[in-house]
C-alpha positions in Angstrom: 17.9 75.8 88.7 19.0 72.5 88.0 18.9 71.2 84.2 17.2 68.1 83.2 17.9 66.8 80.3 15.4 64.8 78.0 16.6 63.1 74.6 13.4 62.6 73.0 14.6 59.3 70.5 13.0 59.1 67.3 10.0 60.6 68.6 10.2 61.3 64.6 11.3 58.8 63.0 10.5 59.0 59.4 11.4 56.3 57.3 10.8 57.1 53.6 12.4 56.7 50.7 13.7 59.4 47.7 10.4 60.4 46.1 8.2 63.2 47.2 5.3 61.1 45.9 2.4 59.1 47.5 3.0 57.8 51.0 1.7 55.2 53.5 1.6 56.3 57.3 2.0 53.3 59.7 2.0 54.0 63.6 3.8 51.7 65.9 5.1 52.0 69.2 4.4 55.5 69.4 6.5 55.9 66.6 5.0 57.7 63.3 6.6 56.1 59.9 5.7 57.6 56.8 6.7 55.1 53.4 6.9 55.9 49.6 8.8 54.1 47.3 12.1 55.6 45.8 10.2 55.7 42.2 7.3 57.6 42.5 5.8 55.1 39.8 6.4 51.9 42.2 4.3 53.9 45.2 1.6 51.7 44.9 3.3 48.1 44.4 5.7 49.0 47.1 3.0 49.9 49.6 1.0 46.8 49.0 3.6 44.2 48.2 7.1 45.5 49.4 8.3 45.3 52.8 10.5 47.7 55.0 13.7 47.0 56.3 13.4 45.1 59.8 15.9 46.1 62.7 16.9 42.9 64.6 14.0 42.2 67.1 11.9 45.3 65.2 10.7 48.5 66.3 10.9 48.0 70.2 14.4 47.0 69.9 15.0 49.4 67.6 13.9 52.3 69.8 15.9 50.8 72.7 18.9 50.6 70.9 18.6 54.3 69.9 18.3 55.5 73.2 20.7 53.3 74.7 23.6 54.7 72.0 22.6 58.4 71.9 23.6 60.2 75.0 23.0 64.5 75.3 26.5 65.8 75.4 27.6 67.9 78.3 28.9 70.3 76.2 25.6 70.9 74.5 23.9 70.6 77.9 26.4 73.7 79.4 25.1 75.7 76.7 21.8 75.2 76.5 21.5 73.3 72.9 18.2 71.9 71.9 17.2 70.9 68.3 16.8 68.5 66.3 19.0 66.5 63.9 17.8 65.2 61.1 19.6 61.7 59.7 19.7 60.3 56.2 21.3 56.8 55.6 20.7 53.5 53.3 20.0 50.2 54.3 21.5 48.0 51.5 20.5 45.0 50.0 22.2 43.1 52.5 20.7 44.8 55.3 23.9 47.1 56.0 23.9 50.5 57.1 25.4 52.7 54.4 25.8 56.2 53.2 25.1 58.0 56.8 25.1 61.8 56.5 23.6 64.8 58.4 20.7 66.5 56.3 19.8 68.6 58.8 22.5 70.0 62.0 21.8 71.0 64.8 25.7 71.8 66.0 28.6 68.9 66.0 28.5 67.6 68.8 24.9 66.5 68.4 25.5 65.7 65.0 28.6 63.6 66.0 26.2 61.1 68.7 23.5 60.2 66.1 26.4 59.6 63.3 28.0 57.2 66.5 24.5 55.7 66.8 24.0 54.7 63.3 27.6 53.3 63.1 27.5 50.9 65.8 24.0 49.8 64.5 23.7 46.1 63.6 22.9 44.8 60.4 18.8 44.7 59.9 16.9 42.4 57.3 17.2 43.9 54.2 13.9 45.9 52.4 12.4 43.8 50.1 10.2 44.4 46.5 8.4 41.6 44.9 10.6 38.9 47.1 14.1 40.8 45.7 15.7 42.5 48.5 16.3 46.1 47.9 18.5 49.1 49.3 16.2 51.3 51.0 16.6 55.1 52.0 15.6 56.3 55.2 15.3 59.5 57.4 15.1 59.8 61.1 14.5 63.1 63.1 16.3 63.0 66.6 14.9 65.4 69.0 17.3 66.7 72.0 15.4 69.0 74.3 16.3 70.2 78.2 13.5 71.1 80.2 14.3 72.7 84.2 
């Protein structure tokens, strides 16, 4: 049987922030996003006045990008890998990407594409709190899955 291989791009992606408080679910383009501020007391102000970081042209573009960066490695493919990896990084202050790391592996090689992905990523318009940009922290859940 012949293997096809699916890479289901931030089918999660989950941008949030440190705290485990209150957050604010927004859907678009078939992406969930769940927000909360990185101090649980700013939840509220954040979620009302602050604004997320914006990739360049905004989800769409940012989707695309993804999928165009992140290709299933052959090795992974010849031995049947699936999982998912789960990404933490900072967008700073001034928009760059910063402090990338694996929270959750999968295997290397996996690992290694999504650490590519957020490397070559452009700068986006930096998070902002009360018209003061801000860095904000974000987590993304990449899904690789091979379906026959």
């Amino acid at each position: 049987m012949n293997k096809v291989c699916t890479l289901l791009t931030i089918i999660s992606l989950f941008i949030t922030f440190h705290s485990h408080g209150q957050t604010k679910k927004i859907n678009a383009g078939g992406i969930e996003m769940q927000v909360s501020a990185a101090d649980a007391a700013l939840n509220d102000a954040f979620c009302s006045v602050g604004q997320m970081p914006e990739f360049p042209g905004g989800t769409i573009k940012l989707v695309a990008f993804a999928k165009s960066k992140i290709k299933y490695p052959q090795t992974a493919i010849n031995d049947s890998i699936q999982g998912s990896v789960i990404l933490l990084f900072t967008i700073d202050k001034k928009g760059k990407v910063t402090d990338k790391k694996i929270f959750q592996s999968v295997r290397q090689d996996l690992d290694n594409v999504c650490l590519r992905m957020l490397s070559q990523m452009p700068n986006w318009k930096a998070g902002q709190l009360n018209g003061k940009p801000i860095a904000v922290n974000e987590r993304w859940k990449i899904t690789f899955v091979l379906s026959d």
